[in-house]
DSSP file (Angstrom, degrees, kcal/mol; ACC not computed):
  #  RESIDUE AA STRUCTURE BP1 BP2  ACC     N-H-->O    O-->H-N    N-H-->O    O-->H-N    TCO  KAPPA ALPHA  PHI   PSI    X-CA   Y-CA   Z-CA
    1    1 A X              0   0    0      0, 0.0     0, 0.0     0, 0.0     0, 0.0   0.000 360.0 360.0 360.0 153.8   53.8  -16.2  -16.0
    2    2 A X     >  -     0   0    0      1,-0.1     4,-0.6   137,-0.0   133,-0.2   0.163 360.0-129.1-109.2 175.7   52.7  -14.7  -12.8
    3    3 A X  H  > S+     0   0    0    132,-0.2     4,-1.8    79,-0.1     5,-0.2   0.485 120.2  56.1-104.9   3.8   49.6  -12.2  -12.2
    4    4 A X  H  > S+     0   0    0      2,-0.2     4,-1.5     3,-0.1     5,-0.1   0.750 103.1  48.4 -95.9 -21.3   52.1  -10.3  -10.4
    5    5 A X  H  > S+     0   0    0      2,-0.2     4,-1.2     1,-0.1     5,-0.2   0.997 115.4  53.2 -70.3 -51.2   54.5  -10.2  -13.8
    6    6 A X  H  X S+     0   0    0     -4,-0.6     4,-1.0     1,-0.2     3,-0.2   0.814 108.1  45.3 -24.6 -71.0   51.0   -9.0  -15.7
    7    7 A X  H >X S+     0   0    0     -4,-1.8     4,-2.5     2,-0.2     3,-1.3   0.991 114.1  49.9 -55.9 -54.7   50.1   -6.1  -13.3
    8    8 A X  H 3X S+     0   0    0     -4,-1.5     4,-2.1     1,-0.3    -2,-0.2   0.708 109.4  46.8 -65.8 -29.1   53.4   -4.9  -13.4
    9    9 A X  H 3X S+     0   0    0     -4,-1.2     4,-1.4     2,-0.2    -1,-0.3   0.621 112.9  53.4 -86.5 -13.0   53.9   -5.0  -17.4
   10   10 A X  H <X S+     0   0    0     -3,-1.3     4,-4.7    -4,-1.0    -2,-0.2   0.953  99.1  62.4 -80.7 -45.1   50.5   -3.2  -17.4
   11   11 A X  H  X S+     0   0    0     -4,-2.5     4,-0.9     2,-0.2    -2,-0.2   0.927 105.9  47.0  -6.9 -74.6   52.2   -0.7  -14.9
   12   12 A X  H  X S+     0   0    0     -4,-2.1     4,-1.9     2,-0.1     5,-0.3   0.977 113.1  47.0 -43.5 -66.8   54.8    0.2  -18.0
   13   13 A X  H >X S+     0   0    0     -4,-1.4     3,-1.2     2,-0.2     4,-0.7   0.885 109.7  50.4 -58.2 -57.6   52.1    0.6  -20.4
   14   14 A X  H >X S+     0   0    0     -4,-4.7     3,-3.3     1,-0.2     4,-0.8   0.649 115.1  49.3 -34.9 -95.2   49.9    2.8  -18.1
   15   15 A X  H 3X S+     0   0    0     -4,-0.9     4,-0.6     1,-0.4    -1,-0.2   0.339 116.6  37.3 -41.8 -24.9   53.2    5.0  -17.6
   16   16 A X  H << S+     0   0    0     -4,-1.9    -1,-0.4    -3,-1.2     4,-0.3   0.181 115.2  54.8-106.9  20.4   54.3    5.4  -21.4
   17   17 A X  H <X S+     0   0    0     -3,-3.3     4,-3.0    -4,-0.7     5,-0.3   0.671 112.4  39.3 -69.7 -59.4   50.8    5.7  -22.3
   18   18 A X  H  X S+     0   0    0     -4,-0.8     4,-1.1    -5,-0.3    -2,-0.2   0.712 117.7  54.3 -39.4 -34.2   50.6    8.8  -19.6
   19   19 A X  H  X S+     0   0    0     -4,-0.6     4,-1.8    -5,-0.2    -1,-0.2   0.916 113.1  42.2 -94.8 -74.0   54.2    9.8  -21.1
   20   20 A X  H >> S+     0   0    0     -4,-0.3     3,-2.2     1,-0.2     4,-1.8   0.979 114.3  49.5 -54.1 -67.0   52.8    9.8  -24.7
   21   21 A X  H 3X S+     0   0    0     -4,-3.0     4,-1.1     1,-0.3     5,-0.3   0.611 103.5  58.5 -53.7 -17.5   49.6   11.5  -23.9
   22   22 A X  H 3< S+     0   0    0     -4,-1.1     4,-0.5    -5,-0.3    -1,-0.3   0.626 109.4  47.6 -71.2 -23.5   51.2   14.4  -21.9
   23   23 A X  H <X S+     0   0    0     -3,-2.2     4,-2.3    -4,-1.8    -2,-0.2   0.872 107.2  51.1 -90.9 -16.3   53.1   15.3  -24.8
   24   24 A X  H  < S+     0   0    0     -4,-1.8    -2,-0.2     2,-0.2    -1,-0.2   0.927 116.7  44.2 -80.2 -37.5   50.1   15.2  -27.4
   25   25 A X  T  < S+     0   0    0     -4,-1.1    -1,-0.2     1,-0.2    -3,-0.1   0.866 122.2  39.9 -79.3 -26.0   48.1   17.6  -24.9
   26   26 A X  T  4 S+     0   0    0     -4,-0.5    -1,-0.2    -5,-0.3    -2,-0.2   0.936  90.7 117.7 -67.2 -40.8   51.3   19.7  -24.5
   27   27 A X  S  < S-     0   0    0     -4,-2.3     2,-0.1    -5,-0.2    -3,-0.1   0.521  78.9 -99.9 -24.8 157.2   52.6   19.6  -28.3
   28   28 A X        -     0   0    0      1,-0.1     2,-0.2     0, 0.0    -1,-0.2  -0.431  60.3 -75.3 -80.5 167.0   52.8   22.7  -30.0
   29   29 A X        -     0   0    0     -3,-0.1     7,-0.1    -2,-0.1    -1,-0.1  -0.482  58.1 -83.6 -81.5 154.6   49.4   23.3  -32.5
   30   30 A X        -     0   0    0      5,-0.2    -1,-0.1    -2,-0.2     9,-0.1   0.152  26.7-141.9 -37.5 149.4   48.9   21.7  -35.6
   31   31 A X        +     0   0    0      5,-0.0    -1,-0.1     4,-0.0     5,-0.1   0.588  68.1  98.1-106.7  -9.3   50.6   23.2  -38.9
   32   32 A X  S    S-     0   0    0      1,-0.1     4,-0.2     2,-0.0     0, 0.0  -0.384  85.4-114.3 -67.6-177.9   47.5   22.5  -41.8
   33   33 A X  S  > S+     0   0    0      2,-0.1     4,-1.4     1,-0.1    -1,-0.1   0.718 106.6  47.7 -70.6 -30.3   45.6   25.4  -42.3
   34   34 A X  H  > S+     0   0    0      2,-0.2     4,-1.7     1,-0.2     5,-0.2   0.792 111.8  43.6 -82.0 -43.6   42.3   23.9  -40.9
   35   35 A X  H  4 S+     0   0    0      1,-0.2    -5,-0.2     2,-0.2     4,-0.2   0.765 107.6  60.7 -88.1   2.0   43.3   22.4  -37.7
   36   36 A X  H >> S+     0   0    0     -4,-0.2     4,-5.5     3,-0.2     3,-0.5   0.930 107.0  47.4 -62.9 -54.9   45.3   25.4  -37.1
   37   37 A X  H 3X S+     0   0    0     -4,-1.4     4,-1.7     1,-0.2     5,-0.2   0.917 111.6  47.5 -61.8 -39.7   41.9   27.4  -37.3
   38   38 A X  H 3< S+     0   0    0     -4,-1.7     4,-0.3     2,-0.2    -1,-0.2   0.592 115.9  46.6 -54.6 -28.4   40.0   25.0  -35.0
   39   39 A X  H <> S+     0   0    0     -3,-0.5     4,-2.5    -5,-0.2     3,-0.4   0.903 113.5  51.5 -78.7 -52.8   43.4   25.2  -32.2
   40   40 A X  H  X S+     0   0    0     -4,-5.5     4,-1.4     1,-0.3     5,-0.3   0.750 116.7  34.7 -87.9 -13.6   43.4   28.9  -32.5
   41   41 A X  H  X S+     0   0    0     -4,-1.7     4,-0.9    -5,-0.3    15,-0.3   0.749 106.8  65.8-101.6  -7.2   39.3   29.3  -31.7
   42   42 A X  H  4 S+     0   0    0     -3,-0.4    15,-0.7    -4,-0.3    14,-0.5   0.952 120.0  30.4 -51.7 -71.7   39.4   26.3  -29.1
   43   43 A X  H  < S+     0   0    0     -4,-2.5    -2,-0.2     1,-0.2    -3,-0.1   0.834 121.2  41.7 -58.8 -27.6   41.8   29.3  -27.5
   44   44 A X  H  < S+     0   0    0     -4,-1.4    -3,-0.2    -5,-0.2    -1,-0.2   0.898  91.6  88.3-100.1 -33.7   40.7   32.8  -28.4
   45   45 A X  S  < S-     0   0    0     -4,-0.9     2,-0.4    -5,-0.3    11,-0.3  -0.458  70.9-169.4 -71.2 140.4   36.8   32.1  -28.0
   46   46 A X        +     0   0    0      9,-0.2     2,-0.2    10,-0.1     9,-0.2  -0.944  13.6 175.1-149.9 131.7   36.6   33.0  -23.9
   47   47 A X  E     -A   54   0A   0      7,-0.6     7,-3.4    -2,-0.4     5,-0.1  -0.979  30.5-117.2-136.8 150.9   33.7   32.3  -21.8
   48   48 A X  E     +A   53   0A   0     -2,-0.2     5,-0.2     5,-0.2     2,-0.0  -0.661  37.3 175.0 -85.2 170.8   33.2   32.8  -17.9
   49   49 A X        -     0   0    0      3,-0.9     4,-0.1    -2,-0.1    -1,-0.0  -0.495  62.0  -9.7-174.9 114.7   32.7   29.7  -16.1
   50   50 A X  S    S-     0   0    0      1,-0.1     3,-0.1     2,-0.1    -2,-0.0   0.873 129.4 -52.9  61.7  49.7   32.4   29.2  -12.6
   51   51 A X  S    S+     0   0    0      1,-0.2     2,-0.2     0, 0.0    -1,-0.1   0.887 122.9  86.1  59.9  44.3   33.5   32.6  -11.9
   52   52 A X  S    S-     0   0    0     -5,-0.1    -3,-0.9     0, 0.0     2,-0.7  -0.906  83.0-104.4-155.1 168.3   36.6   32.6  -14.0
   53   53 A X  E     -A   48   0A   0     -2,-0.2    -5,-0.2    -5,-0.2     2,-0.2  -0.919  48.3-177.6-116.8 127.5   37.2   33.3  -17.8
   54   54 A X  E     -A   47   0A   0     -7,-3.4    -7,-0.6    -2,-0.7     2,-0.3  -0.548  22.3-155.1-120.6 170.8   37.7   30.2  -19.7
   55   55 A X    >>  -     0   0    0     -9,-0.2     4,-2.2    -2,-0.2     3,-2.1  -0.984  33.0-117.9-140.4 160.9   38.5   28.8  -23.1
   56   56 A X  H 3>>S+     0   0    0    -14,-0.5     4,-2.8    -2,-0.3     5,-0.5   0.983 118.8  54.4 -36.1 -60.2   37.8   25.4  -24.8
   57   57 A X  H 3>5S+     0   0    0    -15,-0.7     4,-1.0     1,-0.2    -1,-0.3   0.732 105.5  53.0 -47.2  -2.2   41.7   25.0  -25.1
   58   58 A X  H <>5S+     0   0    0     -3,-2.1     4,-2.1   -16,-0.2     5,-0.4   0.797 113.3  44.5-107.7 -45.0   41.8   25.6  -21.5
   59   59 A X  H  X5S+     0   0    0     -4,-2.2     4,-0.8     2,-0.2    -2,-0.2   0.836 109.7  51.1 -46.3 -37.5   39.1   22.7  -21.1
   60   60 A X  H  X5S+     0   0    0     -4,-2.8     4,-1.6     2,-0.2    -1,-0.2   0.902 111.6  57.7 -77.0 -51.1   40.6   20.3  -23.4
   61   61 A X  H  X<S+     0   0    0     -4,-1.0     4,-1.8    -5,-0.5     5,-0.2   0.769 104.9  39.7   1.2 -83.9   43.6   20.9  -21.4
   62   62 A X  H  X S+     0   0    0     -4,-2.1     4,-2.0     2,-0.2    -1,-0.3   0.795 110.9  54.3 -75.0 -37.7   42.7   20.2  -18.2
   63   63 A X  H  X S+     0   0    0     -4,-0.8     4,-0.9    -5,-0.4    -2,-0.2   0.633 109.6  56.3-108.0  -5.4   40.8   17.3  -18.8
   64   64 A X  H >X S+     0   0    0     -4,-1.6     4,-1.7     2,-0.1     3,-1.6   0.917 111.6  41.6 -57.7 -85.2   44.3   16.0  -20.9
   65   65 A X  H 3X S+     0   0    0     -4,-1.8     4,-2.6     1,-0.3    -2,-0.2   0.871 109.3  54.3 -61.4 -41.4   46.3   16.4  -18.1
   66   66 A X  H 3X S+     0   0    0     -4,-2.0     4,-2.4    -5,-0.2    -1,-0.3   0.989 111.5  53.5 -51.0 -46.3   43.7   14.9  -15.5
   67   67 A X  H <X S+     0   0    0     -3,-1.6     4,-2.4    -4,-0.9     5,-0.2   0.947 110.4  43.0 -10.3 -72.4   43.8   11.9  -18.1
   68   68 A X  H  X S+     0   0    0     -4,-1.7     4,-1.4     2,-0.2    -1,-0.3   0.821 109.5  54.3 -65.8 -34.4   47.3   11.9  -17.7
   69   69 A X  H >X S+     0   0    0     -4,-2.6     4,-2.7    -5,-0.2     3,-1.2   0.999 115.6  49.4 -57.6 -69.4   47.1   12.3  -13.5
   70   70 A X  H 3X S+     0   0    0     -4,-2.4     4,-2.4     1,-0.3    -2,-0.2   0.738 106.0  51.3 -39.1 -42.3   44.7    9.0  -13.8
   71   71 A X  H 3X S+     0   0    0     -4,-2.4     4,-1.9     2,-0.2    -1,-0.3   0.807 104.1  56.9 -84.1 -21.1   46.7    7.0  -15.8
   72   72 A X  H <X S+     0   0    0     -4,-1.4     4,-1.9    -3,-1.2     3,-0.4   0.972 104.0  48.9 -39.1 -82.1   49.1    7.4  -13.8
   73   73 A X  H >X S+     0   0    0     -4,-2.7     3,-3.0     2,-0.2     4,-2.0   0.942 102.4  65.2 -28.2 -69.8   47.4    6.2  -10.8
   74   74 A X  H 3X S+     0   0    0     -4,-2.4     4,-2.9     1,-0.4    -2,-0.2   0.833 102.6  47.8 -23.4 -67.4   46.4    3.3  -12.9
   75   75 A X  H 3X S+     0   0    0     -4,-1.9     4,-1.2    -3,-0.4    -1,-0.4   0.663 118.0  42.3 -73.0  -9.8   50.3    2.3  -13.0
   76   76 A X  H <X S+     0   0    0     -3,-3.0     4,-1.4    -4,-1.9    -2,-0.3   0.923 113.1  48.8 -86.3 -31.8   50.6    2.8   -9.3
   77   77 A X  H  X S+     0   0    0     -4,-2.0     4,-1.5    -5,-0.2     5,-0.3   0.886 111.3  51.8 -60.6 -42.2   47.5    1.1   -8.8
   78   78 A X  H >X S+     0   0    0     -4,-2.9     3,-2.0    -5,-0.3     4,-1.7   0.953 111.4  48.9 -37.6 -64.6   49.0   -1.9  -11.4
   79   79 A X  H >< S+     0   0    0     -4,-1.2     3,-2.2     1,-0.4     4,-0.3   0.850 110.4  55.7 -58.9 -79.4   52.2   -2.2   -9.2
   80   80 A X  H 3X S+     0   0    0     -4,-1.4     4,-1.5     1,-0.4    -1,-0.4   0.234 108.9  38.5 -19.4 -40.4   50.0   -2.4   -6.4
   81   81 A X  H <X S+     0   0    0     -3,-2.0     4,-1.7    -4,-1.5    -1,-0.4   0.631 108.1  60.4-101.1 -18.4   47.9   -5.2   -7.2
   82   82 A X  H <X S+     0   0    0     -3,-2.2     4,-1.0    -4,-1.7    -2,-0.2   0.940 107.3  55.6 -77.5 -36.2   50.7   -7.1   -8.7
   83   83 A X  H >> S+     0   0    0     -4,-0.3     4,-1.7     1,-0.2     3,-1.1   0.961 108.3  47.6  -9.5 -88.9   52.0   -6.6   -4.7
   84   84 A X  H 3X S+     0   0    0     -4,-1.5     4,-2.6     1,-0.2    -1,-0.2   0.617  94.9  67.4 -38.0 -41.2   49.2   -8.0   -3.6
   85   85 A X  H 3< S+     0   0    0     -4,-1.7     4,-0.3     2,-0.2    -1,-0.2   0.699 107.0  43.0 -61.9 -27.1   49.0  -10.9   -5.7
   86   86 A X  H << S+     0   0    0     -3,-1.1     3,-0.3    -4,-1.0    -2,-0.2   0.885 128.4  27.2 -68.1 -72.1   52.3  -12.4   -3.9
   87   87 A X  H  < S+     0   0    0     -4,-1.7    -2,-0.2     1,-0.2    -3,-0.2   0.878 136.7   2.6 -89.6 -31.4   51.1  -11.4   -0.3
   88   88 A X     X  +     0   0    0     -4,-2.6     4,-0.6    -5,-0.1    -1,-0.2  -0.487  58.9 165.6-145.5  88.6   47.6  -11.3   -0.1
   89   89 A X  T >4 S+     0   0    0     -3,-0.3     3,-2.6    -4,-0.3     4,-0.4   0.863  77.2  64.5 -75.9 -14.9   45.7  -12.2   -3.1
   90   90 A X  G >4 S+     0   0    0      1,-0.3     3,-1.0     2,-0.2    -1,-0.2   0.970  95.5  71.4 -72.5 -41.4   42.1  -12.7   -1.5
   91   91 A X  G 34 S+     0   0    0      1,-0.3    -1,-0.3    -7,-0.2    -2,-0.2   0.655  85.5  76.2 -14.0 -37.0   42.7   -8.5   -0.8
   92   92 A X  G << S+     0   0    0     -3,-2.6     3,-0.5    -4,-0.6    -1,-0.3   0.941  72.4 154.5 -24.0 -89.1   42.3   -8.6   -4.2
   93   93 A X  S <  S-     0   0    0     -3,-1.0     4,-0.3    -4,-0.4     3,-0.2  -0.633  77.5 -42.3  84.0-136.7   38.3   -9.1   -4.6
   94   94 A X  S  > S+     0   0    0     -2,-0.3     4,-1.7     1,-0.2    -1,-0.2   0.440 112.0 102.3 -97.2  -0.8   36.6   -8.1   -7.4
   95   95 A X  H  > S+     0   0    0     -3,-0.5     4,-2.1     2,-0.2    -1,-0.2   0.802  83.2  53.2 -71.8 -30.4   38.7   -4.8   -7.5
   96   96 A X  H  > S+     0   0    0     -3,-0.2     4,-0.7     1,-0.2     3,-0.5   0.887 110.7  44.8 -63.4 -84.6   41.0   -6.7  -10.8
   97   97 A X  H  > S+     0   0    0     -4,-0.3     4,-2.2     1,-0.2    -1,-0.2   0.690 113.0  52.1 -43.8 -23.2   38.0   -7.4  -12.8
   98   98 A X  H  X S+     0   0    0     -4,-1.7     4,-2.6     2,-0.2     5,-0.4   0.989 113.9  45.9 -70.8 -68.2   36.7   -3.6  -12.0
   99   99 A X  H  X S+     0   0    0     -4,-2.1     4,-2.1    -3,-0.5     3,-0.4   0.848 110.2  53.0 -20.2 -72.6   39.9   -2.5  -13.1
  100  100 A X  H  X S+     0   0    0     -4,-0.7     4,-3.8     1,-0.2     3,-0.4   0.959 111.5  41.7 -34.0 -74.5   39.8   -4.6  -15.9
  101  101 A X  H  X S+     0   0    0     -4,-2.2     4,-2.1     2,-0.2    -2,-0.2   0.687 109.1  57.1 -43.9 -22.6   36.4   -3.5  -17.2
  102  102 A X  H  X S+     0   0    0     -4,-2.6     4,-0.8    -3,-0.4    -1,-0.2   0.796 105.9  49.5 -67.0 -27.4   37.0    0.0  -16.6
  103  103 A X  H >X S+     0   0    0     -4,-2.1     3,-1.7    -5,-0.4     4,-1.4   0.977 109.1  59.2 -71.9 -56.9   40.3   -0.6  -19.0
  104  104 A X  H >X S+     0   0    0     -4,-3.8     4,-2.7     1,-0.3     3,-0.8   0.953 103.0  57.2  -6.1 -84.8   37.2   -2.3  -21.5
  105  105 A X  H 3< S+     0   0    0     -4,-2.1     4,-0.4     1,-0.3    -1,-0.3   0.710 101.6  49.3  -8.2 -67.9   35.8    0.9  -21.4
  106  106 A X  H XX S+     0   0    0     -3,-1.7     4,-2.5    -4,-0.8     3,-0.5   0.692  99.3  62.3 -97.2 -13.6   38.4    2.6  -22.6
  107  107 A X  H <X S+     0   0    0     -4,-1.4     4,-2.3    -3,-0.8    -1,-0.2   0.920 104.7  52.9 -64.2 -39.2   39.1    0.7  -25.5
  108  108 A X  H 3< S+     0   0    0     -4,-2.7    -1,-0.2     2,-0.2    -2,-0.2   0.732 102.6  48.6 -58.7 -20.2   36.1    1.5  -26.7
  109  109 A X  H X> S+     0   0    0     -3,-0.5     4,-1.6    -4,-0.4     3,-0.8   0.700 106.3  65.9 -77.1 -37.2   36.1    4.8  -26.4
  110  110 A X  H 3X S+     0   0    0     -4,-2.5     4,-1.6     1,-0.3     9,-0.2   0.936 114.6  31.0 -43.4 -46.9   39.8    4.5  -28.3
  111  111 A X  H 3< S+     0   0    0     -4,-2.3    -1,-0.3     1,-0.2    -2,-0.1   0.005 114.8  53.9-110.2  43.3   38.2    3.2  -31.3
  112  112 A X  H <4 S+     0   0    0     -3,-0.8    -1,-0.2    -5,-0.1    -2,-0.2   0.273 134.9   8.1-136.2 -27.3   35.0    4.9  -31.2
  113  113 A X  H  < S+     0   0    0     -4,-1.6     2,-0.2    -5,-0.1    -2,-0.2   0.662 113.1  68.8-130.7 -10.1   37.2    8.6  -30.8
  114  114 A X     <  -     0   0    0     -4,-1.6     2,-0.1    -5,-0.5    -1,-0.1  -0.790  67.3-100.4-118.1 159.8   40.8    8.1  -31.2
  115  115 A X    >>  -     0   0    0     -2,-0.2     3,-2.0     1,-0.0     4,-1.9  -0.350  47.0 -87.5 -75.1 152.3   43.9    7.2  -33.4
  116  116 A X  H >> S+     0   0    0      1,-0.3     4,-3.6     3,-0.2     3,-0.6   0.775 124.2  56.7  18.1 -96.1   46.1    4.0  -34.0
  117  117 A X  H 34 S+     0   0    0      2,-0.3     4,-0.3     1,-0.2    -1,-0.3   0.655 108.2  43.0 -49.7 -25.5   48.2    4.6  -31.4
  118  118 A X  H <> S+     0   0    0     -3,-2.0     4,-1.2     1,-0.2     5,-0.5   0.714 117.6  56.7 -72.2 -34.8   45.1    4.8  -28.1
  119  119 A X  H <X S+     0   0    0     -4,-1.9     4,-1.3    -3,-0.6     3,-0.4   0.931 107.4  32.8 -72.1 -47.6   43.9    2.3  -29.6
  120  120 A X  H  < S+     0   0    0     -4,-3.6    -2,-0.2    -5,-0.3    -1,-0.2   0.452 121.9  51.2 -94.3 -11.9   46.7   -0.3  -29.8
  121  121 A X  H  > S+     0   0    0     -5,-0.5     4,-0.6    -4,-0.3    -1,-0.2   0.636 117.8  42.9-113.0 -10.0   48.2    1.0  -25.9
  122  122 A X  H >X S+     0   0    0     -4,-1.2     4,-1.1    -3,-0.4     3,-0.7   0.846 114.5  49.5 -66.4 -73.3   44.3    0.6  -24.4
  123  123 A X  H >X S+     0   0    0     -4,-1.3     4,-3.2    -5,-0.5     3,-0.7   0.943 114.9  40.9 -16.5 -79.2   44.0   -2.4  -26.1
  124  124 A X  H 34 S+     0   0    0      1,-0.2     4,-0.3     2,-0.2    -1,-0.2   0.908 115.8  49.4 -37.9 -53.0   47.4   -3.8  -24.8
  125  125 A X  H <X S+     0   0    0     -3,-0.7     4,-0.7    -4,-0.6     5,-0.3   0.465 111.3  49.5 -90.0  -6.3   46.9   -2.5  -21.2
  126  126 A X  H <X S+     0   0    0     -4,-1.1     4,-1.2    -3,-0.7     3,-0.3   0.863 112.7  49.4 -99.3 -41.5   43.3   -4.0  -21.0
  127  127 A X  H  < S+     0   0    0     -4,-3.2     4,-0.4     1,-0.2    -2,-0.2   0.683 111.5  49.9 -23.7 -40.6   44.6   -7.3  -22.3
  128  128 A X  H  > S+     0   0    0     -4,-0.3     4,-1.3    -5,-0.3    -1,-0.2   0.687 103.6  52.2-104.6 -22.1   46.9   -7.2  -20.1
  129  129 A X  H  X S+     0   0    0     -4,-0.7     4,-1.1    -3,-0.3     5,-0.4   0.866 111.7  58.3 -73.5 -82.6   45.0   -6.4  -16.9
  130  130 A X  H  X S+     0   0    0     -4,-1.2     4,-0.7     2,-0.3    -2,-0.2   0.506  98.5  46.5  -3.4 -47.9   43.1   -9.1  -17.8
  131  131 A X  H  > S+     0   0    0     -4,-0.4     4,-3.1     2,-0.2    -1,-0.2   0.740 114.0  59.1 -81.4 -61.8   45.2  -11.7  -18.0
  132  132 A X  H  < S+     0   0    0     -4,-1.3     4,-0.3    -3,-0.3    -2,-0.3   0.491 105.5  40.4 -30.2 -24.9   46.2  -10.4  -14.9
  133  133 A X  H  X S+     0   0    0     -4,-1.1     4,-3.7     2,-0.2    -1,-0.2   0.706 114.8  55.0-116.6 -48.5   43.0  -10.6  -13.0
  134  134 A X  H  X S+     0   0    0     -4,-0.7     4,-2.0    -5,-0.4    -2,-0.2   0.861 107.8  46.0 -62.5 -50.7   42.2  -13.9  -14.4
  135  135 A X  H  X S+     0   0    0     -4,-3.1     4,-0.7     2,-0.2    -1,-0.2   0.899 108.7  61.7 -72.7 -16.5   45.5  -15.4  -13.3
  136  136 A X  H >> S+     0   0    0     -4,-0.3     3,-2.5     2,-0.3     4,-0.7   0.990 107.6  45.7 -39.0 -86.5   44.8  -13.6   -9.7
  137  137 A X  H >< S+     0   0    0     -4,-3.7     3,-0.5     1,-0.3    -1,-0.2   0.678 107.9  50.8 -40.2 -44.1   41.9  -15.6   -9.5
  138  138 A X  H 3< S+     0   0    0     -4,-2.0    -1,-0.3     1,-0.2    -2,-0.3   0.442 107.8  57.9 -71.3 -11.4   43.4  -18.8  -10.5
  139  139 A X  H <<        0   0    0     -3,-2.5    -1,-0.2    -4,-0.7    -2,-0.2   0.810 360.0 360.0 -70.2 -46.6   46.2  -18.1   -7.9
  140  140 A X    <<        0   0    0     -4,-0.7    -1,-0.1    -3,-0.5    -2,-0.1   0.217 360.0 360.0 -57.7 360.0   43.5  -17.9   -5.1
């Protein structure tokens, strides 16, 4: 297998990770009783910030859907390098293995803050950059 086949299957997984995680920030709120109270004062508690009136939920939000704007990038950035790897791999650099570690990163932060599922699609997609970067090099 190719580094170009690599990037590209890391490509998927960025996009249905981004796919899945826009719908978990989007989802309607939780139905127990507890995490209901914890959705509903993430929203009703209002604070200014930066000259606007804000709420956690509004925070949590945002910084979902920026997630989801990044990972996104991340799968164009995948297709992109898988590109590269065909037509000009020394363009590369070190930019795979940065990529990689920044995907490192986040698996740790998966299991150090997250469920099952962040965990096992970080996991995958860092593997998989990996393996990617590594054959890059060996291409070279």
């Amino acid at each position: 297998m190719s580094a170009t086949f690599f990037y590209r299957a890391a490509a998927l997984v960025f996009v249905v990770t981004a796919l899945g995680h826009t719908y978990a920030v989007l989802s309607p709120p939780p139905t127990s009783t507890e995490a209901r109270a914890a959705y509903n004062s993430m929203k009703n508690v209002r604070f200014h910030l930066g000259g606007r009136e804000r709420s956690y939920g509004d925070i949590y939000r945002g910084l979902g859907l920026s997630l989801t704007a990044s990972m996104l990038f991340w799968a164009f950035l995948s297709w992109h390098l898988g590109n590269l790897t065909r037509s000009a791999p020394d363009a590369i650099g070190t930019l795979g293995w940065a990529f990689f570690i920044v995907q490192l990163a986040g698996v740790v932060l998966s299991f150090l803050y997250f469920h099952l599922p962040a965990m096992v699609l970080s996991g995958l997609a860092t593997v998989i950059v990996g393996s990617a970067a590594l054959l890059a090099l060996s291409q070279k």
